[in-house]
N, C-alpha and C positions, 0 to 999 in steps of 0.2 A: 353267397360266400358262407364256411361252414364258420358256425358260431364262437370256436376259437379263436378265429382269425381276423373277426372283427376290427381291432387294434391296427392291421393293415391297409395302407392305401394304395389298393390295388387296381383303383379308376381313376389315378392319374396317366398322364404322358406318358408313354412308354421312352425309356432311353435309348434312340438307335442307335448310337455306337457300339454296343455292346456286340456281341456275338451271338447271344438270346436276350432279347427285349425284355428286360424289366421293370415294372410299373417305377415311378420316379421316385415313390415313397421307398418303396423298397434302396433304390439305390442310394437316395440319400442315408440309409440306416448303414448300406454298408461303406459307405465311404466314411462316418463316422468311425466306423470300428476299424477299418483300414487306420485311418489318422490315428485313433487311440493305441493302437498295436505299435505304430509305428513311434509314434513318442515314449511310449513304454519300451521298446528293443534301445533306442537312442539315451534315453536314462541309463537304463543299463548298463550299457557300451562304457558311459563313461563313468559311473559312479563303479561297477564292478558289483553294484548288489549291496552294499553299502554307506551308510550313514552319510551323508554330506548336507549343507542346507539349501544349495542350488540344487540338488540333485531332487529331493524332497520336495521343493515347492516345485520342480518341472512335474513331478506328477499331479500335481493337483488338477489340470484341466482334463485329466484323463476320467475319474468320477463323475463329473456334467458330462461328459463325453458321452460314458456309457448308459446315464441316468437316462440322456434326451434318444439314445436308441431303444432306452426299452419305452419311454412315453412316445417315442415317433413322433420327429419334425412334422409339423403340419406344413401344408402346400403353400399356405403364404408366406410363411420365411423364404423362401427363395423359392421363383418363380422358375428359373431353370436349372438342371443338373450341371448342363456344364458349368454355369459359372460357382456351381460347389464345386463341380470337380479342381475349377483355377483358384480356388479360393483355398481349400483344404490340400491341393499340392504342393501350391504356393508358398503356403506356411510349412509345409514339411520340408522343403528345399530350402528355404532361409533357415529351417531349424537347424537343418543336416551341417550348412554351408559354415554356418556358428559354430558349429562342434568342431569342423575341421578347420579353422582358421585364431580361434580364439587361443591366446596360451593358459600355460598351467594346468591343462587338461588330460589328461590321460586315459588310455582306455588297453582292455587286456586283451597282448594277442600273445603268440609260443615267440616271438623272438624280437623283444623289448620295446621299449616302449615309445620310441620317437616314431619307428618303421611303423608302428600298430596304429598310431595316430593320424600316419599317413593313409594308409589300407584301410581304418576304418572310416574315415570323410568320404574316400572314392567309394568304399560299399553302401553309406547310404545316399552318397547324391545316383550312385548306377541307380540304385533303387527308387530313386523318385524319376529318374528319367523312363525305365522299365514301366512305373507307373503312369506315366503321362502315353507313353506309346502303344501302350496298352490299349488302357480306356479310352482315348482318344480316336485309336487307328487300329483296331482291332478285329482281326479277319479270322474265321476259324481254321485249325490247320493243327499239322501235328510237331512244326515247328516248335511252340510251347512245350510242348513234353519233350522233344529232346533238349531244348535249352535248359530244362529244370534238370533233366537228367544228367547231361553233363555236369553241371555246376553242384549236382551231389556228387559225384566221381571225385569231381574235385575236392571239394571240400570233404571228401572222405580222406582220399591220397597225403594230404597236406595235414590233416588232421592226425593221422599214424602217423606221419615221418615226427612230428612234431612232440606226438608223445613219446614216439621211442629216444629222442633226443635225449632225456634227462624223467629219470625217476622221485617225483617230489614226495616227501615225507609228510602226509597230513590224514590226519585221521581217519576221513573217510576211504581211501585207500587200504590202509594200513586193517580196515572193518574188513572188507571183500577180500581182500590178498588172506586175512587170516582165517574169516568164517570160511572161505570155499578149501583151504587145505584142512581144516577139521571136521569137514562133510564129507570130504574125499577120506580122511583116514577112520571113520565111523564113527567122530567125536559129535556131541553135538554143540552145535555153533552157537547156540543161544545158553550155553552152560560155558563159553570158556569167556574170559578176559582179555584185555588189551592195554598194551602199553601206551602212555602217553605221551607224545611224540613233542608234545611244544614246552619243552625240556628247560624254554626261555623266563621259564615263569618258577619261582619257588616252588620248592615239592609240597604238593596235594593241595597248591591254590592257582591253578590255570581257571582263570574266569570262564572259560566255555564251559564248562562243566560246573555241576551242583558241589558243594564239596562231601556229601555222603557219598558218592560214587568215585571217591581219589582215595588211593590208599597206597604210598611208596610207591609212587611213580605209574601204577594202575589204574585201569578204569575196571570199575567193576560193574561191568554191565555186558553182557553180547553181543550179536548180532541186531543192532539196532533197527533194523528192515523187516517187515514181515516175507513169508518163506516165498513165497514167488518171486519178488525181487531179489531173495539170497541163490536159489536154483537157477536162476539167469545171469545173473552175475557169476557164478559160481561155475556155469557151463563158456561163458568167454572170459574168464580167466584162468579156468582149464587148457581150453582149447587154444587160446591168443596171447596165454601168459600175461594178461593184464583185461578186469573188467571194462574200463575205458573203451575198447573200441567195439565190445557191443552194445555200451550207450550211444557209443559217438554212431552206431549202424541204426540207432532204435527213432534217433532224433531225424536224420534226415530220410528215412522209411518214414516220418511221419510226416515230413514237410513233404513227399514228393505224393502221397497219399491225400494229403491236405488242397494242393493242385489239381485232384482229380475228383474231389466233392463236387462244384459246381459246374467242371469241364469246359470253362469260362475264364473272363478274365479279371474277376476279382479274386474265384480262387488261386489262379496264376498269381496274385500279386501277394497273396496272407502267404503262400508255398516259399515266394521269393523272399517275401520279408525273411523270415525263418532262415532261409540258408545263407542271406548274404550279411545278417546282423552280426556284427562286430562280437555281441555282447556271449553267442554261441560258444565260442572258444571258453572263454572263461568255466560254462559249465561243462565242457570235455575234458579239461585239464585237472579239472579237479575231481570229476569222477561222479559228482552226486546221480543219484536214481534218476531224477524230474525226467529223462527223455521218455521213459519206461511210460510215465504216466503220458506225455501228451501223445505217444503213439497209440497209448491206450482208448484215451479221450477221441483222438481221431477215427480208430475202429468205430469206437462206441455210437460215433455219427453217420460213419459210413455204412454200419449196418444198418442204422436204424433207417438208412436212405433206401437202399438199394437189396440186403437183407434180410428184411425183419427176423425170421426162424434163427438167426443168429444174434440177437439184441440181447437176451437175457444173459449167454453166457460173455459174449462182449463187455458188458457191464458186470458181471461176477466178476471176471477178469481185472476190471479196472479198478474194482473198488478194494481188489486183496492186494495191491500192488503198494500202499502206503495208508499210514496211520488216518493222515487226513480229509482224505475223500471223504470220510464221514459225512463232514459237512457238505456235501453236493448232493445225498439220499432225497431231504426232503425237496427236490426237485423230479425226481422221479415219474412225479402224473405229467409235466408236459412230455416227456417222451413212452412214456408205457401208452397203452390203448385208453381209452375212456369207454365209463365211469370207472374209477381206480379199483374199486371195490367189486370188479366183475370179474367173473373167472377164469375168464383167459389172462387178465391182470393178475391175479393171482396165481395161476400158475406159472406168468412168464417170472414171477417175484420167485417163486419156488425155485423154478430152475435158478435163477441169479447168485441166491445165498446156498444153493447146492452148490454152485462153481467155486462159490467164495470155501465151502466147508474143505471140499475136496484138494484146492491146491493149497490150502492152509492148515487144516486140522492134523494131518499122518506130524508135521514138525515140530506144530503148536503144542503136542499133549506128551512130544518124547520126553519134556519136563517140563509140566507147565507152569511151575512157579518159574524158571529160567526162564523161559518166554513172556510170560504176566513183566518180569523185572526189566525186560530186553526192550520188549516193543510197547508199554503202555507206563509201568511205574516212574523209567527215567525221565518218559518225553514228560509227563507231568512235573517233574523236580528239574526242568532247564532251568536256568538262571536267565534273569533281564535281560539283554544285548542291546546296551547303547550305542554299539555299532548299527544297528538293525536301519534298512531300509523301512521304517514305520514312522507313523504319525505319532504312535507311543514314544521316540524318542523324545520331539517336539516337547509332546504333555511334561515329559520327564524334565527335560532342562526350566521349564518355564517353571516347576515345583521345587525342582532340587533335590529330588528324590524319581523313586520307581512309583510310576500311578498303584494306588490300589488296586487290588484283583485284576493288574495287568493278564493277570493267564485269561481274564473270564472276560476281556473286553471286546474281543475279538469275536465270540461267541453268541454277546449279547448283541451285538449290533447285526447277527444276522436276522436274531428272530424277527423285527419290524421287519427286514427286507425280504423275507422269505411270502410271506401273504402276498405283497407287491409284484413281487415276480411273478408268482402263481397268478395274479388276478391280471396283470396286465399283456404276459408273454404270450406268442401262440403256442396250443399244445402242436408241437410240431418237432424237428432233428433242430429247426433253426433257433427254436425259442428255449429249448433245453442248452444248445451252447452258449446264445445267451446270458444264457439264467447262470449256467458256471460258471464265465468269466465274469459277472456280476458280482455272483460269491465270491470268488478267489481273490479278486481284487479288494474288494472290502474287508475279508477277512484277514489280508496280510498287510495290508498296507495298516492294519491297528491291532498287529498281534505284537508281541513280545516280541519274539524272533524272527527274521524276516530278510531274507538273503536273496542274492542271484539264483540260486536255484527254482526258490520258490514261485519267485517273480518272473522269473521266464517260463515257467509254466500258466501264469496269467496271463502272458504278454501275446502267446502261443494262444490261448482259450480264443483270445480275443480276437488272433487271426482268424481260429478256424468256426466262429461265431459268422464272420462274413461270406465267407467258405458256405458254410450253410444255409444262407440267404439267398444268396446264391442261387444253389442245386433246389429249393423247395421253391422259389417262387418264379426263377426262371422259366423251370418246365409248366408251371401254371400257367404263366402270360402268356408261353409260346402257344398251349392247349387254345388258351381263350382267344386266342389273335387267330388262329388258324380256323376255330370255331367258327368266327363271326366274317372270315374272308367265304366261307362255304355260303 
């Protein structure tokens, strides 16, 4: 076994229900992450991305979740896979079955709130019986890809009709509707302003906003996205009159993408989570970028699968598409080649930040004080969100006040995690997604601001983390099983 990989237990049982035989270790990691994704889309669904205290303490088993997949279940905790797989279904089917029966619960779909309550229970109990039938009974076929395929169709279809229904007024909208008609008219978009639409709030004190950037009912600030995310938006809300449904195309291109990582049926099941989660809606309606990123994220795995010559600009791609990728860099060595400092690593890094210079710099420098102000001075100047789906709220109420150096809290708790990851992950596609949904989760779950958007791009990480366990370790077994039948 190569010396990465050690952390792997790859001389256990193989699990024969699958479709390719999996060592047990492995399986048990990705049913972990199965579970954790799946309590994460279920949060979601019903908090909407937002503060609540049930909502907040249901994630908390999601952290030991992910902890105990990057240190790997040992063999003696549970002797066989199936009774993880009865064990961790089990509990996701009573979670699901709670959410759809308990009152006062709500959860966001296009067409109000009792019907959504209803639709969202049926989509995540479909989805645990999908899961049970799956891993259980699971014959290869291409059945799976057209099930996945229709059920994107659908939830495309329903997702248009939905938004053409009614045009909501909320800022991120109001961002893409006005940067892509001031790109089209030769303005640039990172120089002009926008109006501020939550009209409900005295003038130039709407808490979402810092108050140096409010000025008579304005925001003074641009195109808050960096330029690849403004060009794509900017290209389907040209062409579709509204950027929304080439998010709403970017999101389920990723989940049916994410299906096809491990060609199996774990990936079937992180692809199904993703399209049948309730919590999905919420971020179509409203428009934010995150699908941009997890199709991105998904590329960036799938090349590094199947690929490689394509990895470096993959990852350019992904990392110019939002502010905060940042934070996912120092992860880098488990998916570049090893030693990191070798020069084919160094040139695939070249190519990388070429891709990034190229679809970012012709925008960034057409003013770059308007840009510097757009895409880095405001996000620094947000204001606290005690609405925030974060443990910072928690800190906040138990003080009575905003923690100190809330912006720097989120940041600080990755540098302990980052060594961790590095020393205990494989370098491999599986142990870089991982290693992101790792970050992601930790870094939002104790940042300042902290929404549905965000969150479902961890929730997503965390699918296509299995996704990738998957496709690296299955075709290993299946190598070594066929090896040693010779």
């Amino acid at each position: 076994m190569p010396e990465a990989d050690k952390t792997l237990e790859t001389t256990a049982d193989p699990v024969q229900h699958s479709a390719v035989c999996l060592p047990a270790g492995v399986f048990r990691v990705t049913m972990l992450l199965l579970a954790a994704s799946f309590l994460y889309f279920v949060v979601l669904a019903v908090s909407n991305g937002t503060y609540a205290p049930q909502s907040l303490a249901a994630t908390l088993p999601i952290g030991p979740i992910l902890l105990g997949a990057v240190f790997l279940a040992r063999p003696g905790l549970l002797r066989s896979s199936r009774w993880l797989t009865i064990i961790v279904l089990g509990g996701m089917a009573g979670f699901c079955i709670a959410i759809a029966v308990l009152p006062n619960l709500q959860v966001h779909a296009p067409w109000g709130a009792t019907p959504a309550k209803v639709i969202a229970g049926f989509s995540v109990i479909i989805s645990v019986v999908l899961f049970i039938a799956i891993l259980l009974y699971h014959r290869p076929g291409k059945w799976q890809t057209w099930l996945v395929g229709v059920i994107a169709i659908a939830q495309l279809c329903v997702a248009g009709w939905a938004i053409s229904q009614k045009v909501l007024e909320i800022d991120v909208l109001v961002f893409h509707r006005d940067a892509s008609k001031a790109l089209l008219a030769g303005r640039n978009p990172y120089a002009i302003d926008f109006p501020n639409v939550y009209m409900q709030y005295p003038m130039d004190q709407c808490p979402y906003y810092s108050p140096q950037v409010q000025h008579n009912g304005r925001l003074l600030f641009g195109y808050p996205y960096p330029p690849l995310s403004l060009v794509l938006n900017a290209i389907s809300d040209t062409l579709l009159r509204d950027a929304r449904y080439g998010l709403i195309a970017a999101y389920l291109i990723a989940a049916v993408l994410i299906t096809q990582i491990g060609r199996g049926p774990i990936s079937f099941c992180a692809g199904a989570l993703m399209l049948l989660s309730p919590s999905s809606w919420y971020l179509f309606v409203n428009g934010w970028t995150e699908p941009q990123l997890i199709l991105g994220l998904a590329a960036v795995v799938w090349c590094a699968l199947y690929r490689r010559p394509w990895l470096p600009v993959a990852l350019g791609l992904f990392f110019a598409l939002k502010q905060y990728t940042i934070v996912i860099l120092p992860l880098l060595p488990l998916v570049l080649p090893a030693p990191f400092w070798s020069k084919q690593t160094m040139k695939q890094l070249g190519v990388m930040f070429l891709t990034i210079v190229i679809v970012s710099l012709p925008l960034a420098v057409w003013d770059w004080p308007a840009f510097w102000n757009s895409n880095v001075r405001i996000q620094l100047m947000q204001p606290f969100r005690n609405d925030s789906l974060s443990y910072q709220v928690w800190i906040a109420q138990l003080l009575g006040h905003e923690p100190a150096g809330a912006s720097a809290i989120g940041f600080a708790l990755l540098l302990p995690l980052y060594p961790i990851l590095l020393w205990k992950l494989p370098r491999n596609p599986a142990g870089f997604a991982l290693g992101v949904a790792m970050t992601l989760f930790v870094f939002l779950m104790f940042n300042r601001q902290a929404f549905a958007n965000y969150h479902t791009l961890a929730a997503c990480s965390i699918a296509l983390a299995a996704a990738a366990y998957e496709a690296v370790y299955s075709a290993r077994s299946a190598a070594t099983l066929a090896a040693d039948s010779r």
